[in-house]
C-alpha positions in Angstrom: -67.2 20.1 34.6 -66.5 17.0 32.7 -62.7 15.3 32.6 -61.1 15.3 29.5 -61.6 11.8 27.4 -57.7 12.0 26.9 -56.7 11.2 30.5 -57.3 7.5 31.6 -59.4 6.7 34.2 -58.7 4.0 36.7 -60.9 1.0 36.5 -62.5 -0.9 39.1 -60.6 -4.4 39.1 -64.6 -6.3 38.0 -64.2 -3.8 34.8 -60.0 -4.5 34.3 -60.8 -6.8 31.4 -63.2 -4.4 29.3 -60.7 -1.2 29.8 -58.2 0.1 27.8 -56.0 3.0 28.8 -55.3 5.4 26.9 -52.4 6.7 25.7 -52.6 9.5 23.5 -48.6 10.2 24.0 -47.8 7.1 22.8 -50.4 8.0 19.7 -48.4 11.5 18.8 -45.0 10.0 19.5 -45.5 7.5 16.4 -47.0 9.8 14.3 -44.2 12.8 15.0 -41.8 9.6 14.0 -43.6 9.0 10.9 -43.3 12.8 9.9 -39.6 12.8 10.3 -39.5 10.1 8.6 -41.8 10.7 5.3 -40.7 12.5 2.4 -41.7 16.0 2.1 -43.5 16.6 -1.2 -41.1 18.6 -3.3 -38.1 17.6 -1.9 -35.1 14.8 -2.7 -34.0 12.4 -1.0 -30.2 12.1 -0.1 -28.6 11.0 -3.5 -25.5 9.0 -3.6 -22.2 10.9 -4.8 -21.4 10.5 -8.2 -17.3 9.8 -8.8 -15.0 11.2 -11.7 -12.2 8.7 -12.5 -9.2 10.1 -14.7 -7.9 7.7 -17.7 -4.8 7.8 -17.7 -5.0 7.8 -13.8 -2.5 10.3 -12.9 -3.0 14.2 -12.3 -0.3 15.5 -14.7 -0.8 15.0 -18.4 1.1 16.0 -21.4 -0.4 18.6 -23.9 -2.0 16.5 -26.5 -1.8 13.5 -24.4 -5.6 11.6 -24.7 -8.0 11.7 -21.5 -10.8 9.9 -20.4 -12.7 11.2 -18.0 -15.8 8.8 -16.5 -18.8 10.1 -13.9 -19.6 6.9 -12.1 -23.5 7.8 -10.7 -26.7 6.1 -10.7 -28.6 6.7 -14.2 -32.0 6.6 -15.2 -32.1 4.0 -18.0 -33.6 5.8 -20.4 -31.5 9.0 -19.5 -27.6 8.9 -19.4 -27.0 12.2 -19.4 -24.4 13.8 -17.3 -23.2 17.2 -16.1 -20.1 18.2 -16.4 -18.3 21.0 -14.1 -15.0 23.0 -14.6 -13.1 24.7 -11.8 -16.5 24.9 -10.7 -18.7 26.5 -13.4 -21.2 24.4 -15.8 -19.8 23.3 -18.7 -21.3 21.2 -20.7 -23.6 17.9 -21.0 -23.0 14.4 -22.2 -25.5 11.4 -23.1 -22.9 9.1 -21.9 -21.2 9.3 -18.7 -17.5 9.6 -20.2 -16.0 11.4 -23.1 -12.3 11.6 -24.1 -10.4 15.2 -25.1 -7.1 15.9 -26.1 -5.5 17.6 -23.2 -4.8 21.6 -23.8 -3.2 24.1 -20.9 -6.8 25.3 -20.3 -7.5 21.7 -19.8 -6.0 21.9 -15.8 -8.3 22.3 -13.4 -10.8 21.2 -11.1 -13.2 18.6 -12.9 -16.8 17.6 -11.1 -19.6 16.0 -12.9 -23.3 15.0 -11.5 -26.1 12.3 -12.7 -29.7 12.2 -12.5 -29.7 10.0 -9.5 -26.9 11.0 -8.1 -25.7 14.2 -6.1 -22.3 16.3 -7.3 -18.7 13.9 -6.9 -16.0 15.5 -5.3 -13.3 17.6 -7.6 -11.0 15.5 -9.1 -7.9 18.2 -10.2 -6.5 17.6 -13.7 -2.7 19.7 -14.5 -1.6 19.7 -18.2 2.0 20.1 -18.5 3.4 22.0 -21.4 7.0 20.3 -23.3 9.3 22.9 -21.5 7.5 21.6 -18.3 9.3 17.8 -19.3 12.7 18.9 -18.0 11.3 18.5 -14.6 10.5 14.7 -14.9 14.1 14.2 -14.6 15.4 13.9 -10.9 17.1 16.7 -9.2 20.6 17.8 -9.2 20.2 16.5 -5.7 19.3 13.0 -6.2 22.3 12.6 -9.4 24.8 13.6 -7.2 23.8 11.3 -4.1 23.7 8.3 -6.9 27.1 9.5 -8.4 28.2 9.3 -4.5 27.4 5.8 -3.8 29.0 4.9 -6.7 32.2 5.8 -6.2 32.1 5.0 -2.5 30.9 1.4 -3.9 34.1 1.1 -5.8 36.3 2.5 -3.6 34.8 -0.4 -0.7 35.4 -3.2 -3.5 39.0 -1.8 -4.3 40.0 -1.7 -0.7 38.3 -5.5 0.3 39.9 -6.9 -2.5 43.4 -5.1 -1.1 43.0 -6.2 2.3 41.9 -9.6 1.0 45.4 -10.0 -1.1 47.4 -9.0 1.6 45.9 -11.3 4.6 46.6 -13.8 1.8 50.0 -13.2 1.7 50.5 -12.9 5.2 48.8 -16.7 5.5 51.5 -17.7 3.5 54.7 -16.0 5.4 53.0 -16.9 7.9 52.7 -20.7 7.6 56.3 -20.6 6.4 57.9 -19.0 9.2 59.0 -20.1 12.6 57.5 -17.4 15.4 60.4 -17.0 18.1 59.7 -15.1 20.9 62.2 -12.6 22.2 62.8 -10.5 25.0 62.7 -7.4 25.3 65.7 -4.8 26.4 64.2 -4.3 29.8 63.6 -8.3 30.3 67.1 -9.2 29.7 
């Protein structure tokens, strides 16, 4: 029975210098590495996210108001096209990556859009506010009657420091023009 050729043999010390050991472990540990490492055929590699940026950049448009919306992505540079989702369906595509609308009710939603070299951005949400809906720009009941508040305790404070400030002049002035005179009391006398 022979010994396998993968196990190493130990060498006599006259032979150390023509001998290498083998290490077949060593072998199918950097080649497992390089698997995990190379692409499989058929498959992508890890894309970076593509972004949607809003124009004007708030969430709450007017109906009619004009919006911008931009897919920021890696693109081929022969193909800018880019996909465009709504509340999470496929919508449409675009050979640029933005396009402006004029903002409708069925305009809210969730907006996501995707490039060729990029993988699917994060939803950026999108609320169209109809004119009824503008009554609630205003502040609150709330808010106009803490404001009212401080108001009138403002001018009530000024009222009373200028009333207090008359009267200490006043009493300055008896004061410097009077003699003090200490008297006794009824149970000192």
């Amino acid at each position: 029975m022979g010994i396998p050729s993968f196990l190493a043999l130990p060498a006599a010390r006259s032979d150390w210098a023509d001998c290498m050991p083998c290490h077949p472990l060593g072998h199918m540990l950097l080649w497992t590495a390089l698997l995990f490492l190379a692409p499989v055929p058929g498959t992508r590699a890890v894309l970076p996210k593509a972004e949607v940026k809003l124009q004007p950049a708030w969430i709450n448009v007017l109906q009619e108001d004009s919006v911008t919306l931009t897919c920021q992505g890696d693109h081929d540079p022969g193909n800018t096209t880019t996909q465009w989702f709504h509340n999470g369906n496929f919508t449409w595509t675009e050979n640029q990556p933005s396009f402006s609308f004029k903002a409708r009710r069925a305009s809210s939603g969730y907006y996501r859009c995707q490039t060729a070299y990029s993988s699917l951005s994060d939803p950026v949400h999108l609320d169209v506010i109809s004119g009824p809906a503008i009554l609630f720009i205003f502040p609150p009941w709330y808010q106009i009657t803490f404001y009212l508040a401080m108001g009138l305790l403002f001018a009530v404070d000024t009222g009373l420091y200028f009333s207090v400030q008359r009267d200490l002049q006043c009493s300055k002035g008896e004061w410097k023009n009077s003699k003090v005179r200490w008297s006794q009391g009824p149970q000192d006398k």
